[in-house]
N, C-alpha and C positions, 0 to 999 in steps of 0.2 A: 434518616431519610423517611417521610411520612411515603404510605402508600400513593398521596395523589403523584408525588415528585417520583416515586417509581414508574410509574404508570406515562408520565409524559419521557422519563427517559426512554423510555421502550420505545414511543411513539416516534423518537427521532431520525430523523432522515442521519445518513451521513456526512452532509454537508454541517447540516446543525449540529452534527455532537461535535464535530470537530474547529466547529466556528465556536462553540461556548467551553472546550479549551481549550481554544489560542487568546480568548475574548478577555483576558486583565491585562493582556499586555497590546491589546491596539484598539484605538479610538475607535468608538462605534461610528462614527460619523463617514469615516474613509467604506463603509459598506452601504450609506444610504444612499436612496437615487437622489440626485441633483433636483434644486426647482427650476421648474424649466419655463422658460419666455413663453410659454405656450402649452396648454393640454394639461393633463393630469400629471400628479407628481408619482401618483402611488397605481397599481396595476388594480383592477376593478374583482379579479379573482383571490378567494380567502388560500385556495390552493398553487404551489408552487408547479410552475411549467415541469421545467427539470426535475427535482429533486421527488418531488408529492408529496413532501411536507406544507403547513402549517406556513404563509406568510405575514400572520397576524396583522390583516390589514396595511402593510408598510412595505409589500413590495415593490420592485420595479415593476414597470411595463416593461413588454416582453421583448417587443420588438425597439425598443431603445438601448435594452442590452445587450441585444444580440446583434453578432457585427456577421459581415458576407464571409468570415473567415470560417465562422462557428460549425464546425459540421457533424455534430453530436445529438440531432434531430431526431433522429430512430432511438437514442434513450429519452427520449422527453418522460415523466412518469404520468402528466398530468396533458394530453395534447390540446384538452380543449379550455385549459386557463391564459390568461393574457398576461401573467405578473412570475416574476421571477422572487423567492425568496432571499434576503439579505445574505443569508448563509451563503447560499451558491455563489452569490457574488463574491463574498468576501473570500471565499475559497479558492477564486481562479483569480484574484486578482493580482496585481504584482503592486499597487501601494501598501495592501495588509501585509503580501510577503516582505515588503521592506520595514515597516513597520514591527513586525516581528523577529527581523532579523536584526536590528538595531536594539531590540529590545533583551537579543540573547548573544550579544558575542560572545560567551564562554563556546558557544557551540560551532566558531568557524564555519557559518553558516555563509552565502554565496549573494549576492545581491550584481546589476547590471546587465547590459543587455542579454532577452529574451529569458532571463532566468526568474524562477516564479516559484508557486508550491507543484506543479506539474516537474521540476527538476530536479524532487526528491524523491524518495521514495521516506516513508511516514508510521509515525507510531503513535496512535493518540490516545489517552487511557484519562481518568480523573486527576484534573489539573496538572496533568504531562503531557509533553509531544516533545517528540526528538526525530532525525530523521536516521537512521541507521548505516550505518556501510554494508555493505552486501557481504560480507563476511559473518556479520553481526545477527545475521537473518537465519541463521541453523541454530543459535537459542532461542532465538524470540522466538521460534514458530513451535518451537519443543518443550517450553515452558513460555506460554504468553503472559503477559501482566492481568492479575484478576481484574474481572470483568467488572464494569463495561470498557471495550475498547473498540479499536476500529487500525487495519493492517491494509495498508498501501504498499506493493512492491513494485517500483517501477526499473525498468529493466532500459528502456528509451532515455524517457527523462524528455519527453516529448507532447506527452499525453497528457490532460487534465482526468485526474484516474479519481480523486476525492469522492465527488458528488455520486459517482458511479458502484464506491464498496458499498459495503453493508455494515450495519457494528455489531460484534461479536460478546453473547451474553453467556457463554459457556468455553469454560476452557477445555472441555473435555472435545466438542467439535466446534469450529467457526468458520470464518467468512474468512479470507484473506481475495485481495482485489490485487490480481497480478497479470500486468498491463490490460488487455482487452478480454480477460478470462476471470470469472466468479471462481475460486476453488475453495470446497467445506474441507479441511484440514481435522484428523483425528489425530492425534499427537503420537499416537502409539505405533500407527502404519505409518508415519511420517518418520518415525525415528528406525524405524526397521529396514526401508529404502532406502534411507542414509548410509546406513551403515554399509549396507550390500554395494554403496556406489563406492563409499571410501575404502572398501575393503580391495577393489579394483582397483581403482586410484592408487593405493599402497605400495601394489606390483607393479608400477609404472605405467600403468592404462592413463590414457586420457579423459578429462572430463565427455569429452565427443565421445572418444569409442563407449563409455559404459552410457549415453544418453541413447546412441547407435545401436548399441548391441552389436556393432560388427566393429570389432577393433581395425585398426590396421595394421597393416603383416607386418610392421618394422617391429612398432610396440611390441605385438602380441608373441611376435620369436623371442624379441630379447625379456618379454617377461618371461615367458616359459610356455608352451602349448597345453601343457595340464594345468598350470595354475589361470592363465587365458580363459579356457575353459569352464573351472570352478565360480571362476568372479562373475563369468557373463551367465551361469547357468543361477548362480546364486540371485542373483541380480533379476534375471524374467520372468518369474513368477511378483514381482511387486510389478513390473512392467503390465502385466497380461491383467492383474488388476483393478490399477487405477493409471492408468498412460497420465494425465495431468500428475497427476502425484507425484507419478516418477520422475517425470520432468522437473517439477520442482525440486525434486530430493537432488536429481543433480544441479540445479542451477546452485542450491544453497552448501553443496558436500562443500568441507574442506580437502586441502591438498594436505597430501602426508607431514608437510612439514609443521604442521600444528593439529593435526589430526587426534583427538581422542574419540572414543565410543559416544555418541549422540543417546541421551538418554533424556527421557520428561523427568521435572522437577516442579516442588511448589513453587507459585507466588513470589517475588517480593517485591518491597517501595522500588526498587532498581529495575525492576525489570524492563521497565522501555526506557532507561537513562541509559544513552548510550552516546560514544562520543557521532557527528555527523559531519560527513562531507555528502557533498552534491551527485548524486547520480548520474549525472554528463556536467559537463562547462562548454565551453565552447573553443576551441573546437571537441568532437565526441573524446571523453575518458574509454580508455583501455576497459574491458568488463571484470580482470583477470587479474 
């Protein structure tokens, strides 16, 4: 990779890194704006509304792709451009998603009503994306895939969450976009709340009581009042300093029944190959 093509990576929105790797397997055509019976084809601003990337002259107008449903106005990054970049579109769209998911059935991937890239949650790395299970989410975030990448966790399966991450150039801390929340992830303090949650978990704590810090008295008698104790005392000092983190650590802890010790590891080509189901269907999937 020459210095110039480092230099525009860096530059990229997350809409864009993650539209030019899904981009060999769907027609560029299903992301341009339409010619339209009237007005201009292309948005007049070289800057993206949304994103504040780069439209390279070829975006949409703004107001032809924004519909009265759209209500993600307070992230615009660019307020005062007229053009939406092809990225962003092709992002929230649901013919790219079908397009892409025709293009990958090994991965049991979900297509029909209301379902889109907003009903995954996402892994996008060079020349991969996969969409994860929520189980799959306590290695990726412990050992990510070497960089450049870009971490969608969607918890809803409701939200168009893409255009809103950031892409991540350091595995050492990054960006993960989990539903309406930015969290920088150190992998070291990540892996050490984990383990304080599953170590609770183990004694028959619930995922709730150790996110709680106040078990409930059924659990907490039949684990045992000393050991109750140890996991929740263990456990609040990752609480006291980083509360998002924590949170995280438990959304992603395993339950005891496949429980090992979370630990960082290097790199490798597998790292975001992972098998993918859908984040919700319709009607909502169980989280659990």
């Amino acid at each position: 990779m020459t210095w110039k093509q480092e230099a525009d990576e860096l530059m990229m929105t997350a809409s864009q890194f993650a539209w030019s790797t899904v981009l060999p397997d769907i027609d560029l055509s299903l992301a341009a704006p339409p010619e339209p019976r009237r007005g201009a084809r292309y948005g007049t601003s070289d800057t993206c509304w949304l994103c504040g990337g780069s439209t390279d002259g070829v975006g949409w107008v703004r107001d032809v792709w924004l519909t009265p449903t759209f209500t993600n106005h307070n992230e615009a990054q660019s307020p005062g451009s007229d053009s939406i970049c092809q990225a962003c579109v092709a992002m929230s769209s649901k013919p790219t998603w079908e397009a892409y998911v025709s293009a990958h059935p090994e991965q049991g991937l979900k297509t029909g009503h209301a379902m889109s890239w907003r009903s995954y949650s996402h892994v996008f790395a060079e020349g991969r994306h996969r969409c994860p299970r929520r189980p799959e989410w306590r290695s990726l975030l412990t050992s990510p895939p070497a960089p450049p990448f870009l971490l969608v966790l969607s918890a809803s399966g409701q939200k168009h969450l893409i255009f809103k991450a950031r892409v991540g150039h350091d595995r050492s801390w990054f960006p993960l976009r989990w539903e309406n929340e930015q969290i920088w992830i150190k992998p070291d303090a990540l892996v050490q709340a984990i383990n304080a949650v599953e170590e609770g978990m183990a004694i028959g704590l619930a995922r709730s009581d150790m996110e709680s810090l106040q078990p409930a008295t059924h659990r907490a008698l039949k684990a045992g009042v000393r050991r109750t104790a140890e996991a929740i005392d263990g456990a609040l000092p990752h609480h006291q300093q980083d509360p998002r983190l924590y949170a995280l650590a438990c959304h992603v802890a395993h339950k005891p029944s496949h429980t090992t010790p979370a630990t960082t590891a290097p790199a490798t080509e597998d790292s975001c190959s992972t098998d993918s189901t859908p984040t919700t269907t319709t009607p909502q999937r169980g989280l659990f």
